[in-house]
ZAGU-542258 format. One line per 10 residues: number of its first residue (from 1); their letters; for each residue x negated, y, z of N, C-alpha, C. Coordinates in steps of 0.2 Angstrom, whole numbers. Atoms other than C-alpha are relative to their C-alpha. Example, Ala and Ser with C-alpha at 12.3 -4.5 7.8 and 13.67 -1.06 7.14 Angstrom:
! ZAGU-542258
1> AS> -4/-6/0/-62/-22/39/-4/6/0; 4/-6/-1/-68/-5/36/4/5/3
//
This chain:
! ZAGU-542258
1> XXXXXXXXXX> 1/4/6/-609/600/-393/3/4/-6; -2/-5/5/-608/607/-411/5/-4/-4; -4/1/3/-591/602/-419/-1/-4/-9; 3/0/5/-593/592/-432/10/-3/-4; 4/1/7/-587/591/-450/-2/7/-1; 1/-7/0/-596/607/-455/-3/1/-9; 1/-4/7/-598/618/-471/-6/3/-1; 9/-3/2/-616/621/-477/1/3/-3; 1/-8/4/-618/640/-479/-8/-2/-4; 8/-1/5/-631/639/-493/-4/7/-3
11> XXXXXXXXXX> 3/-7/2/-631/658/-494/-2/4/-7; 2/0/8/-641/666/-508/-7/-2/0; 4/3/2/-655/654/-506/-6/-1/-7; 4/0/6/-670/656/-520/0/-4/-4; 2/6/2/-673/638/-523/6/-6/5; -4/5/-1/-666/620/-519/-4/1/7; 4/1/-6/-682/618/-505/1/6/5; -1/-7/-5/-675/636/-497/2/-3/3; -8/0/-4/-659/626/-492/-1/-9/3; 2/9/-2/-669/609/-485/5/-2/6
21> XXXXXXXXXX> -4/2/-6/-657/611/-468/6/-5/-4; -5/4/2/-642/606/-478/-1/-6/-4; 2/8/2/-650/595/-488/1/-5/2; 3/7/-7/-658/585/-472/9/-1/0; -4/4/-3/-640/585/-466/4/-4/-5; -7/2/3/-628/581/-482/-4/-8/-2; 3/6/2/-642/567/-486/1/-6/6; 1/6/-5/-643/558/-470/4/0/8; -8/0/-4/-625/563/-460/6/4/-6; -3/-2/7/-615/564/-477/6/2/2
31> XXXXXXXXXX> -2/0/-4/-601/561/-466/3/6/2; -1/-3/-5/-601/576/-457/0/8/-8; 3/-5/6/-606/588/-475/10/0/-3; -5/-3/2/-589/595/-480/2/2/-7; 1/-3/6/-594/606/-493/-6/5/-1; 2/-4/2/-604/620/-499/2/6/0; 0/-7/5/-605/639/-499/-2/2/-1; 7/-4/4/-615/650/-510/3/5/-2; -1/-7/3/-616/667/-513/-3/0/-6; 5/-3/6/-619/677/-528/-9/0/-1
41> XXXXXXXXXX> 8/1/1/-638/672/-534/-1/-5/4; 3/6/-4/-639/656/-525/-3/-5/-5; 4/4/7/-651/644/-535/-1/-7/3; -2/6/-3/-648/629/-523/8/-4/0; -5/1/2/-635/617/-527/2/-9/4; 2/7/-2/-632/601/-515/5/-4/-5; -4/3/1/-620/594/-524/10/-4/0; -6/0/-4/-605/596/-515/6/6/-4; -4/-5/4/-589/605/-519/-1/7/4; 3/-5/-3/-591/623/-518/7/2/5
51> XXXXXXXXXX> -6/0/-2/-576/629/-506/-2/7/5; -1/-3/-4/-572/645/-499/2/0/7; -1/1/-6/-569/648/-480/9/-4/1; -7/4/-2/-551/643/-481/0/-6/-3; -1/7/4/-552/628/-492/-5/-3/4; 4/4/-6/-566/622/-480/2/-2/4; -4/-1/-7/-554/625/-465/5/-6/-1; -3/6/1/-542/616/-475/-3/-6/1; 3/8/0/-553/600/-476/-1/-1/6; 4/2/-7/-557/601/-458/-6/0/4
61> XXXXXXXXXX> 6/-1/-3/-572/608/-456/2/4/6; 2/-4/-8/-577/615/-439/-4/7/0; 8/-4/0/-594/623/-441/-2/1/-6; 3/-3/7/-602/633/-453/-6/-2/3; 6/3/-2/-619/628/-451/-5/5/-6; 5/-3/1/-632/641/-458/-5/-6/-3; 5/2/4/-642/629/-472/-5/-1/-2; 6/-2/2/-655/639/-475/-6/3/3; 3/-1/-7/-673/638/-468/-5/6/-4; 4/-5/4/-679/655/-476/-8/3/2
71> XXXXXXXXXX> 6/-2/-3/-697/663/-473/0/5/6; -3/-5/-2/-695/672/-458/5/-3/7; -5/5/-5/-680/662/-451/5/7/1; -4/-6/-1/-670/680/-453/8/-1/-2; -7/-2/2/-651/684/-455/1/5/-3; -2/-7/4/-647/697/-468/4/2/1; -7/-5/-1/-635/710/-469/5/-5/-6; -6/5/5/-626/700/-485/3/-5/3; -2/6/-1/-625/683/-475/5/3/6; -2/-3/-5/-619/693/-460/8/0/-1
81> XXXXXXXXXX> -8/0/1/-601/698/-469/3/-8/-1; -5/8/0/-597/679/-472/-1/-4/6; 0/4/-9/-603/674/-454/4/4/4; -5/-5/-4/-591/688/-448/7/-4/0; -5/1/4/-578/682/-460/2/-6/3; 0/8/-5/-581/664/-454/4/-2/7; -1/0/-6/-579/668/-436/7/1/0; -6/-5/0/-562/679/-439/2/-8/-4; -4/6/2/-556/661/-450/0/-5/5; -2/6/-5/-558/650/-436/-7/-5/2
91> XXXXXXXXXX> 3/6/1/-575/642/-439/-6/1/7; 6/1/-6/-590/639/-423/-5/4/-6; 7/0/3/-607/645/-431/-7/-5/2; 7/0/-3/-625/636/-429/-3/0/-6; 3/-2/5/-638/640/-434/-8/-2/4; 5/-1/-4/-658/635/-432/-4/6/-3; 5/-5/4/-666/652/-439/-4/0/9; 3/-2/-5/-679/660/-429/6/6/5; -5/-7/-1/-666/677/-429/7/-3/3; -6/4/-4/-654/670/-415/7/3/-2
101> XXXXXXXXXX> -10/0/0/-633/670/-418/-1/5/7; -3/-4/-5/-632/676/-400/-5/6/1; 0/-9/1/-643/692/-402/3/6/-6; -4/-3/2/-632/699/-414/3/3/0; -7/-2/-4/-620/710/-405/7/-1/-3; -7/1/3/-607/710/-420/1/-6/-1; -1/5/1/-607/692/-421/0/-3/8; -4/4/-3/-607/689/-404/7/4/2; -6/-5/-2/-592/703/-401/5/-4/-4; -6/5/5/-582/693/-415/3/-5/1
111> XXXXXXXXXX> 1/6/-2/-587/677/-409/4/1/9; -6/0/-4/-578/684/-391/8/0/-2; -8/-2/2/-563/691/-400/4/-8/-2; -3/5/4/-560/676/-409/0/-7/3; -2/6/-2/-564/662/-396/-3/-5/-3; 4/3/2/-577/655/-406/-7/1/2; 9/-1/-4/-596/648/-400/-6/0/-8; 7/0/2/-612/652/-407/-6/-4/3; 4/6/-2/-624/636/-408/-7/3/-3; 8/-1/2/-643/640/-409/-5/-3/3
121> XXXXXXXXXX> 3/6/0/-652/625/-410/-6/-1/1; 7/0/1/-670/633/-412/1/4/9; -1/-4/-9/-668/637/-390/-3/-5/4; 3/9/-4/-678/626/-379/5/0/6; -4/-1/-6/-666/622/-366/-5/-5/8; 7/3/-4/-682/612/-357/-4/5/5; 7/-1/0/-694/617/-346/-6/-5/-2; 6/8/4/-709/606/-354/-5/2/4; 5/0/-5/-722/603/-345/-8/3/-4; 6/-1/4/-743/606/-350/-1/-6/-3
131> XXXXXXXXXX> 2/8/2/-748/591/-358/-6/-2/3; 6/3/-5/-760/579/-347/-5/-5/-3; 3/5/4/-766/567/-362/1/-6/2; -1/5/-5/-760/554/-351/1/-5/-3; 0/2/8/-760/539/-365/7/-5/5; -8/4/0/-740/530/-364/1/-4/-2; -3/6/2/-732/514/-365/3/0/-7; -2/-2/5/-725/512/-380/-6/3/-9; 2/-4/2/-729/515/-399/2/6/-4; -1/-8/6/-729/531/-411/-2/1/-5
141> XXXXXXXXXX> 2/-3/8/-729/537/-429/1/5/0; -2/-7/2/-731/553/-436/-1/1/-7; 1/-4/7/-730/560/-453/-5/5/-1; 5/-6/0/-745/572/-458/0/2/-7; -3/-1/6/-741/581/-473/-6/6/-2; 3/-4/3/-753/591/-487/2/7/0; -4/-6/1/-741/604/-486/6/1/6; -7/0/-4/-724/611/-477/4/-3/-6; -6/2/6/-709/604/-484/-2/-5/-5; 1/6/6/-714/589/-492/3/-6/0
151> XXXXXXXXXX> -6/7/-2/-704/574/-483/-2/-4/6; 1/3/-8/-710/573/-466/2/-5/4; -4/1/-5/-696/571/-457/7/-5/-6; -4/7/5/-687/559/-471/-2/-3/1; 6/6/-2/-700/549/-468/1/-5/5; -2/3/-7/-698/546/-451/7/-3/0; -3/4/2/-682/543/-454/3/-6/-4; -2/5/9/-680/532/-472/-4/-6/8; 5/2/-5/-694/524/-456/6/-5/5; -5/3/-3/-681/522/-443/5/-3/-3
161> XXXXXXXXXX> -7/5/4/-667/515/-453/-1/-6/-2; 2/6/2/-677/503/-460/-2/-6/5; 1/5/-6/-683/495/-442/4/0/4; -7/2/-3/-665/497/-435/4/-7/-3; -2/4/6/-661/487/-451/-1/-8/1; 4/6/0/-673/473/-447/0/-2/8; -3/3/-6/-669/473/-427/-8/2/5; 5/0/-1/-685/482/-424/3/6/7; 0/-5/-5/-686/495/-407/-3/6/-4; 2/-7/0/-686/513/-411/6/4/-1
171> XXXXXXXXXX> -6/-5/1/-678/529/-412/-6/7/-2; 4/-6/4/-682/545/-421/-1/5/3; 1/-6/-4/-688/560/-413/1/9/-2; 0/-7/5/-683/576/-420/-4/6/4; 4/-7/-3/-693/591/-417/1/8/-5; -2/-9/7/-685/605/-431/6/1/2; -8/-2/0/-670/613/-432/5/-6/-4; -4/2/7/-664/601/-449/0/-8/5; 0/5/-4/-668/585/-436/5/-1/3; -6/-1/-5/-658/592/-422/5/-1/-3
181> XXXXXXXXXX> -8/-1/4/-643/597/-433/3/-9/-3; -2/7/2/-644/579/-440/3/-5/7; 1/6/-6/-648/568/-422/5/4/5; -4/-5/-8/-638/582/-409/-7/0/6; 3/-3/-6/-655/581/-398/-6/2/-4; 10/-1/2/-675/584/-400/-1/6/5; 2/-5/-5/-686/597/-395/-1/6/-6; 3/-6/5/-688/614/-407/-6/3/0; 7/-2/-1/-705/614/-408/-5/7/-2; 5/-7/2/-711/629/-417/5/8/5
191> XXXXXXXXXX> -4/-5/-5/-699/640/-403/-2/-1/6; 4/2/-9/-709/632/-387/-6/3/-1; 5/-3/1/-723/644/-382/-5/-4/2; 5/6/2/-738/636/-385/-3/-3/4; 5/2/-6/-746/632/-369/4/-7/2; -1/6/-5/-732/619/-367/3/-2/-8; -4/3/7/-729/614/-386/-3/-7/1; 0/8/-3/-740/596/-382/4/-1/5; -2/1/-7/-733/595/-366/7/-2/-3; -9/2/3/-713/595/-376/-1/-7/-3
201> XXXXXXXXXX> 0/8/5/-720/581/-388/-1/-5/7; 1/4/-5/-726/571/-371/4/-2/2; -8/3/-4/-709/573/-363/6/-2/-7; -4/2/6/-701/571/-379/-2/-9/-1; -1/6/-1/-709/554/-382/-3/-5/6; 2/3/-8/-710/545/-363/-2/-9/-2; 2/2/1/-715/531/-359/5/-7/-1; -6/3/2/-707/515/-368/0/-7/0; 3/9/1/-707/496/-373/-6/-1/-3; 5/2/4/-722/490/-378/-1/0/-9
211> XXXXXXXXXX> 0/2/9/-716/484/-396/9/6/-2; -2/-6/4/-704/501/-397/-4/6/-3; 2/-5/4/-708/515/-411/2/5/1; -3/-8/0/-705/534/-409/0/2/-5; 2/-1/8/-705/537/-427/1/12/3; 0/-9/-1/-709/558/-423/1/5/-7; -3/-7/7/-703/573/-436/-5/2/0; 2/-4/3/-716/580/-444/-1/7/-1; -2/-8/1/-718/599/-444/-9/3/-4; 1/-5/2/-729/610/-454/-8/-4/-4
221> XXXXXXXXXX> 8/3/0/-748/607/-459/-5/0/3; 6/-2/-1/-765/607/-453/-3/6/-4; 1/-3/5/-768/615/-470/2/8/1; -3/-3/1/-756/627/-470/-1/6/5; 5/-6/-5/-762/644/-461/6/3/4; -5/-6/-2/-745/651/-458/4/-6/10; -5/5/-3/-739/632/-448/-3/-5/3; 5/7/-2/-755/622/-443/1/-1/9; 1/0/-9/-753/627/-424/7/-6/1; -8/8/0/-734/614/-424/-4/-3/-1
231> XXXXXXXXXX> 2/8/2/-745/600/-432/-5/-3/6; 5/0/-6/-760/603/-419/6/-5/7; -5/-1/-6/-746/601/-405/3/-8/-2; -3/6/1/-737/584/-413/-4/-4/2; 7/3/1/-756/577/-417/-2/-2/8; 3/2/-7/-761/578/-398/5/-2/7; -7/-1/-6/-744/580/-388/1/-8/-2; -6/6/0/-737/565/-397/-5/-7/-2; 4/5/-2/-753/554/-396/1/-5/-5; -1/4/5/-750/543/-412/-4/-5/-1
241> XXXXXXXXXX> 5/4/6/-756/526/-417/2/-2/-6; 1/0/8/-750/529/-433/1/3/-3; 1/-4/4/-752/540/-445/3/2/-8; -2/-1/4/-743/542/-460/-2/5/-6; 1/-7/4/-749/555/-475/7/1/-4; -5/-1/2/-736/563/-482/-2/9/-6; 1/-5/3/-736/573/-501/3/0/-4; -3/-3/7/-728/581/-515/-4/4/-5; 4/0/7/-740/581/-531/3/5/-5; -2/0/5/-729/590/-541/-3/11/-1
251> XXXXXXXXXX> 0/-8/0/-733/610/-534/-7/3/-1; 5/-5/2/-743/621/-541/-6/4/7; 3/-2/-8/-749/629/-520/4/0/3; -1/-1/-6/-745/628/-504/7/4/1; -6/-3/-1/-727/633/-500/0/4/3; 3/-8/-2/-727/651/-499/-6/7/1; 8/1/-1/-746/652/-499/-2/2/-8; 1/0/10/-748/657/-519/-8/-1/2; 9/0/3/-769/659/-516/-4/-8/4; 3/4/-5/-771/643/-507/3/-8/-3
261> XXXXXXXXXX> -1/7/2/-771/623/-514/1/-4/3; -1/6/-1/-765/607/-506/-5/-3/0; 7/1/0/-779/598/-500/1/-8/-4; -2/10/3/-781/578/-506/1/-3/6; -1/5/-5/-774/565/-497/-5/-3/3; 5/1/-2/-793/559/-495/-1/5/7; 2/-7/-5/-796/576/-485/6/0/5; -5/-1/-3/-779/576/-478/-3/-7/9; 0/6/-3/-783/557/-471/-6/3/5; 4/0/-3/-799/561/-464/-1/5/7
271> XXXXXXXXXX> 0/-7/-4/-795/579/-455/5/-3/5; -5/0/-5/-779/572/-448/-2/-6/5; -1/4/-5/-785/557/-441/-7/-1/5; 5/-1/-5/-801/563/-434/1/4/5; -5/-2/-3/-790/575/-424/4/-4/6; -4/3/-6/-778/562/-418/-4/-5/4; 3/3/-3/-792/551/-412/-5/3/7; 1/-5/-8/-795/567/-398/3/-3/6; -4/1/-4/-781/561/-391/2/-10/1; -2/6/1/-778/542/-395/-5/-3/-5
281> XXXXXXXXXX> 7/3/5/-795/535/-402/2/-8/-3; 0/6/2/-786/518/-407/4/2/-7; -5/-2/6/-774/528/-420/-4/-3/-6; 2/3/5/-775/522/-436/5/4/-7; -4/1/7/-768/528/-454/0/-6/-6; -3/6/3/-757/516/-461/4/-1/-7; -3/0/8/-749/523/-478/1/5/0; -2/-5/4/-743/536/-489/6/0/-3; -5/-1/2/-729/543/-491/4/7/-7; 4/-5/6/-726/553/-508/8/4/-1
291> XXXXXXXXXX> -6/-3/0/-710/565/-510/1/0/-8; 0/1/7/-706/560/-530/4/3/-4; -5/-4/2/-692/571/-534/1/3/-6; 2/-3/5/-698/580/-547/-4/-5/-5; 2/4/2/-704/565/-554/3/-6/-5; -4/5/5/-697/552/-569/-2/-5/5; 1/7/-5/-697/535/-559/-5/-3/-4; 7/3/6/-711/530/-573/-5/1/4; 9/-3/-1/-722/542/-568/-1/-1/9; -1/0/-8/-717/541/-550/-3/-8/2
301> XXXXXXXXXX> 3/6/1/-721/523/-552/-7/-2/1; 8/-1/3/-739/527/-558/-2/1/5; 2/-4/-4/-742/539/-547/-3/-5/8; -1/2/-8/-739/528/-530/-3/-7/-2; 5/4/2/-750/514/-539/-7/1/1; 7/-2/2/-766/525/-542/0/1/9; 0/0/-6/-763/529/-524/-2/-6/4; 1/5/-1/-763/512/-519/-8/-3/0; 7/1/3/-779/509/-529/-4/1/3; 7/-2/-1/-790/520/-525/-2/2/9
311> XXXXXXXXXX> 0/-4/-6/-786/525/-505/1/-7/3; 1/8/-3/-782/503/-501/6/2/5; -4/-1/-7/-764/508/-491/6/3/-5; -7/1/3/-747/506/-495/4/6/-1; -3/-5/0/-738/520/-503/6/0/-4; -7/1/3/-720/523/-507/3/7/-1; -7/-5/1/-705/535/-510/4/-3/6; -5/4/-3/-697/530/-495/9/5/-1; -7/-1/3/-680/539/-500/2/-2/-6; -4/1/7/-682/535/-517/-1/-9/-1
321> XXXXXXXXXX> 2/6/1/-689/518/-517/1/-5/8; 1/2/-2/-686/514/-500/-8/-3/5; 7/2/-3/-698/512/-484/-3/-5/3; 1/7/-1/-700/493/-485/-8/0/3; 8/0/4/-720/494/-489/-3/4/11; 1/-2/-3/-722/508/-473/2/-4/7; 0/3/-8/-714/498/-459/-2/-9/1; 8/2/-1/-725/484/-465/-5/-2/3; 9/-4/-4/-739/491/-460/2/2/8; -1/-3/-7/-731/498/-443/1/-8/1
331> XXX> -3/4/-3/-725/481/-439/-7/-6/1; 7/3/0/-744/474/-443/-2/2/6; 4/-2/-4/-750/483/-429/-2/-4/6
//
């Protein structure tokens, strides 16, 4: 188990959406969020106090918790001296990058001296099976997003909170590193080789009450060249009858992707639910979920109106406004 309260290393992070691990956790296990640290050039700011290792240690924290989900999933030589440093104070490490804590040799040589563990949450400890298509009791949501990084996995959750809230069956399913580190379990989906990445969402969602929800995480796009093969894998593994779109209007392209546009939510709807109907031909898309952040509540307002309008299906901010509207529609089914 990974020790919790923990200090979000935010590193030297380019943007706020570099540092979306700590985000996910200080937003929806605040609890467990300590503080902040940031090196020189950090451009991410959660809001927390920023606190050196000692003054972290002071408050209690346990685990440094690596923040950031960079391109790559790398560990630099700059981050390196303060996850040395870390270890030598006292504190655990986790981390979901792709670049493992435990192939490190000087951090795990440190991490012997010192009697400190290395947590690396992107490690499938499963064997998963192939996936059979085999259709299962129980239902299922999933998020399908224009883009990476737009509010997948908020979704599902703002989702779950809201139908714990009202007495309804379900539980979340995490499938990312930012899930895990929130819920302690899931599957790390884009680290299972791919012959058995449906097969993980299969065993990940079994079979369940007839009127329970598996609200599922979200990962990556259809769209997205570098991260469609994860959505593939959710879309057929995790057999959804319902569908969710999920987007952020505000970006100029595709995260990461400079020559490549966001498709429309029309196109989004029609690609991802002729897809999940391979698997689950009774599936349905049932709303829209709109990430408004960069948005005035005016226009945020507007925005999730015209939506409504033109597409006939319920859309929100479920973090900012709340996912009243989407579970809804899930509860009509």
């Amino acid at each position: 188990m990974i020790e919790t309260p923990y200090l979000l290393f935010l590193g030297d992070a380019p943007d706020q959406l570099a540092a979306k691990v700590a985000v996910g956790i200080k937003d929806w296990r605040p609890e467990n969020a300590v503080g902040q640290y940031r090196m020189d050039g950090c451009k991410a700011d959660l809001g927390l106090a920023d606190m050196t290792l000692t003054e972290a240690k002071e408050a209690g924290a346990k685990t440094l918790v690596i923040g950031v989900a960079n391109r790559g999933g790398v560990i630099s030589q700059e981050w390196k001296k303060v996850l040395v440093m870390a270890l030598e104070e006292g504190f655990d490490l986790a981390s979901g990058l792709h670049n493992l804590l435990r192939d490190e040799p000087d951090l795990v040589a440190v991490a012997e001296a010192t009697g400190q563990k290395l947590h690396d949450v992107r490690v499938p400890e499963i064997e998963y099976p192939i996936a059979n298509g085999i259709k299962r009791k129980g239902k299922r949501c999933l998020a399908v997003g224009t883009d990476c990084s737009v509010g997948k996995m908020y979704t599902a959750m703002a989702i779950d909170a809201e139908m714990r809230k009202r007495g309804m069956k379900s539980t979340f399913r995490a499938t990312g590193q930012t899930g895990i580190l929130i819920t302690g379990d899931g599957v790390p989906l884009d680290a299972v080789i791919a012959d058995f990445m449906a097969g993980s969402i299969e065993w990940l969602t079994p079979d369940n009450d007839e009127d329970h929800w598996d609200l599922i995480e979200g990962q990556g796009s259809l769209f997205h060249v570098s991260y469609s093969g994860v959505t593939m894998a959710l879309i057929h593994g995790g057999q959804p009858d319902a569908l969710i779109l999920s987007h952020e209007p505000t970006r100029e392209h595709m995260r990461g992707l400079p020559t490549y546009q966001q498709p429309s939510l029309e196109t989004l709807r029609d690609t991802a639910l002729a897809l999940a109907k391979v698997a689950n031909p009774d599936c349905q898309v049932v709303g829209v979920s709109v990430n408004t952040q960069h948005m005035s509540e005016e226009d945020a307002v507007a925005y999730l109106a015209k939506i409504e309008a033109d597409m006939g299906l319920p859309a929100t901010d479920p973090f900012r406004f709340g996912s009243g509207k989407l579970v809804d529609a899930l509860a009509a089914m």
